[in-house]
C-alpha positions in Angstrom: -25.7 -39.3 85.8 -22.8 -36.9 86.4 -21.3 -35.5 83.7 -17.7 -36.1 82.1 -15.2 -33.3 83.0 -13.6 -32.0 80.2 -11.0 -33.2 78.4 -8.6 -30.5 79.0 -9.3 -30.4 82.8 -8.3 -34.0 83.5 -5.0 -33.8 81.1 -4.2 -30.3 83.4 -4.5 -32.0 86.7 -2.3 -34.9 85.3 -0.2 -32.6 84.1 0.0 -34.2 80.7 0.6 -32.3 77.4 -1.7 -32.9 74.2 -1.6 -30.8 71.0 -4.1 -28.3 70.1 -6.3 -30.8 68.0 -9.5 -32.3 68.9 -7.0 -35.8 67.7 -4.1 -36.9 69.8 -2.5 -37.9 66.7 -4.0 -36.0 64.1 -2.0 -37.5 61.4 -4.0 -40.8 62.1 -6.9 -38.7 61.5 -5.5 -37.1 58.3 -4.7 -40.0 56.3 -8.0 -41.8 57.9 -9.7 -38.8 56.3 -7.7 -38.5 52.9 -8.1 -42.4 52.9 -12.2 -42.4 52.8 -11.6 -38.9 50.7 -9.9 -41.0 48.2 -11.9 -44.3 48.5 -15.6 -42.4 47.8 -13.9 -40.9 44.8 -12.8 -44.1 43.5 -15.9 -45.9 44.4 -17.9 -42.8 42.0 -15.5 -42.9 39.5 -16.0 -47.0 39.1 -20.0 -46.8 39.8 -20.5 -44.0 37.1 -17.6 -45.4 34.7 -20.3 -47.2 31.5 -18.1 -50.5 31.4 -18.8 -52.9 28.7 -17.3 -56.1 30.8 -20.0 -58.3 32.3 -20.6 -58.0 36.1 -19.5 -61.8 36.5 -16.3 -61.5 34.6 -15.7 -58.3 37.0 -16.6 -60.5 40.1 -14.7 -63.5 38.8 -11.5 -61.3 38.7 -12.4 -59.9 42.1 -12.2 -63.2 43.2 -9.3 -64.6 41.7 -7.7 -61.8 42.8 -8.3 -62.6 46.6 -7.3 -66.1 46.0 -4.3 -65.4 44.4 -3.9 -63.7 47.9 -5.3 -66.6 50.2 -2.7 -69.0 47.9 0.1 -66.5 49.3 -1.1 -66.7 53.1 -1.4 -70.5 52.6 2.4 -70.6 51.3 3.7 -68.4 53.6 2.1 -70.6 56.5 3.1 -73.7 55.5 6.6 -72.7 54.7 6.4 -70.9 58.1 7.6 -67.4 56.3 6.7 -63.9 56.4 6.5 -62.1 53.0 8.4 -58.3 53.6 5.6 -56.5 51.7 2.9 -57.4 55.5 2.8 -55.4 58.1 5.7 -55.8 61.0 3.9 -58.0 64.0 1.4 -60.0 62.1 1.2 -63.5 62.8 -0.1 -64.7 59.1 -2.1 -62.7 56.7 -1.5 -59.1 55.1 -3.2 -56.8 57.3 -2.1 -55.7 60.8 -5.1 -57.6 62.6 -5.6 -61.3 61.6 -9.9 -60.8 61.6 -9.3 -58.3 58.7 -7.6 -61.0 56.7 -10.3 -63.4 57.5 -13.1 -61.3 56.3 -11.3 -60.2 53.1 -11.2 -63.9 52.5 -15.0 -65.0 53.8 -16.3 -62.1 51.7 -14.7 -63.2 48.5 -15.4 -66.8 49.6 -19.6 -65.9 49.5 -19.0 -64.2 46.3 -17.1 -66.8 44.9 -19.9 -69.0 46.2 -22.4 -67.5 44.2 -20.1 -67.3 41.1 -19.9 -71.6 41.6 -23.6 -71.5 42.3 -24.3 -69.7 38.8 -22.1 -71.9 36.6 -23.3 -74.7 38.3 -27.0 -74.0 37.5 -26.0 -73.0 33.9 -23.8 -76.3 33.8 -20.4 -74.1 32.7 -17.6 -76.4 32.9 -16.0 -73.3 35.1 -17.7 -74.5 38.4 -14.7 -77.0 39.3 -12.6 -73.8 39.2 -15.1 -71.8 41.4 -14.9 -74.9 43.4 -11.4 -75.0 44.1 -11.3 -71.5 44.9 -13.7 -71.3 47.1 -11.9 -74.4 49.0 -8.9 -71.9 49.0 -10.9 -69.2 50.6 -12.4 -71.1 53.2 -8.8 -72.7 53.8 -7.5 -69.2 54.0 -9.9 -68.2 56.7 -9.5 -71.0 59.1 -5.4 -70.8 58.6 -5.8 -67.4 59.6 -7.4 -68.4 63.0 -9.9 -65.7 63.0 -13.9 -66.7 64.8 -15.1 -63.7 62.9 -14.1 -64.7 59.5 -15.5 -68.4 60.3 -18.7 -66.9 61.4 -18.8 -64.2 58.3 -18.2 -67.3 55.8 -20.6 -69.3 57.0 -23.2 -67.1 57.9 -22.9 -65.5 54.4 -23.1 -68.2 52.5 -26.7 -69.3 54.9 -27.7 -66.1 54.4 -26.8 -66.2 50.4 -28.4 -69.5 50.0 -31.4 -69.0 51.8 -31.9 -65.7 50.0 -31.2 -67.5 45.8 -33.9 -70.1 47.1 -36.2 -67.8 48.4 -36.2 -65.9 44.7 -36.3 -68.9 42.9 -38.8 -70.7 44.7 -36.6 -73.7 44.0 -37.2 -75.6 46.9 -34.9 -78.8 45.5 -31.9 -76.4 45.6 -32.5 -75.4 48.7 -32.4 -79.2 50.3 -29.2 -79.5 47.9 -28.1 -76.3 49.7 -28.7 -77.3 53.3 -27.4 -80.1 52.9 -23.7 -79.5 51.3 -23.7 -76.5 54.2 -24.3 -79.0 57.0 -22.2 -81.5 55.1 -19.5 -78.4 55.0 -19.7 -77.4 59.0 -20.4 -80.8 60.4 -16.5 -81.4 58.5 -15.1 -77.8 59.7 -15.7 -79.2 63.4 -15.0 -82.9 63.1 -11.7 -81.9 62.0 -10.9 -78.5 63.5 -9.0 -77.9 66.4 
């Protein structure tokens, strides 16, 4: 293998001019930087924070959160508009690239999963809600026309539900399971596009 000529070489034979940074637009990297800068001290301040709310009333307003989201995206799509607060170019969804949309949504859709999966085993009369939302979610994601998001959601929740049934040796669950995910993807392609 040859090696690659250096950077400054090439831009001086094509005669074209580039700052002094190692960045062509090192303001890009700057608020990439401040943005992970900020995001670690966040994440510390919220992992070392002694919070006296339960971990599923904190995941159940995560979720509700991101569905109160995926209700907007489904609005906006079938009322065909585009909310001023998204980004300028985006077909449907708040971020600047539909696949980030769609796995914002399939991530809260496997949490939300297990959120309906834990008040259904403790027969909480909360599940239908958990139910509807995760509807929603999945919704969300297909409206958003992203592959990775499909794949994310439905992997995830595979992946979830093979993982609770392999801690709980339940084995009945697991053929409950199965069988609502098959039931779930045999109707995502039957009546998808």
């Amino acid at each position: 293998f040859t090696s690659i000529p250096d950077r400054r070489e090439m831009t001086q034979q094509q005669h074209i001019l580039l700052p002094n940074t190692l960045s062509p637009q090192p303001w890009l990297s700057l608020e990439g930087v401040v943005t992970l800068g900020l995001g670690l001290v966040w994440a510390y301040y919220l992992l070392a924070r002694g919070w006296t709310l339960s971990k599923a009333l904190l995941l159940t307003l995560y979720s509700a959160g991101i569905c109160c989201l995926a209700l907007l995206v489904l609005v906006a799509f079938a009322r065909d508009f585009h909310p001023s607060i998204w980004p300028k170019g985006t077909d449907i969804g708040p971020f600047p690239n539909h696949n980030q949309s769609a796995n914002v949504f399939a991530l809260a859709g496997i949490v939300t999963l297990g959120l309906w999966w834990r008040a259904l085993s403790k027969h909480r009369t909360s599940n239908l809600a958990y139910l509807v939302s995760l509807l929603l979610l999945g919704t969300a994601v297909v409206v958003v026309n992203s592959r990775a998001g499909v794949l994310l959601l439905f992997g995830g929740g595979l992946a979830w539900l093979l993982w609770v049934t392999h801690l709980t040796k339940n084995r009945s669950a697991l053929a409950v399971g199965l069988i609502g995910f098959f039931l779930t993807v045999f109707v995502f392609f039957t009546l998808g596009e």
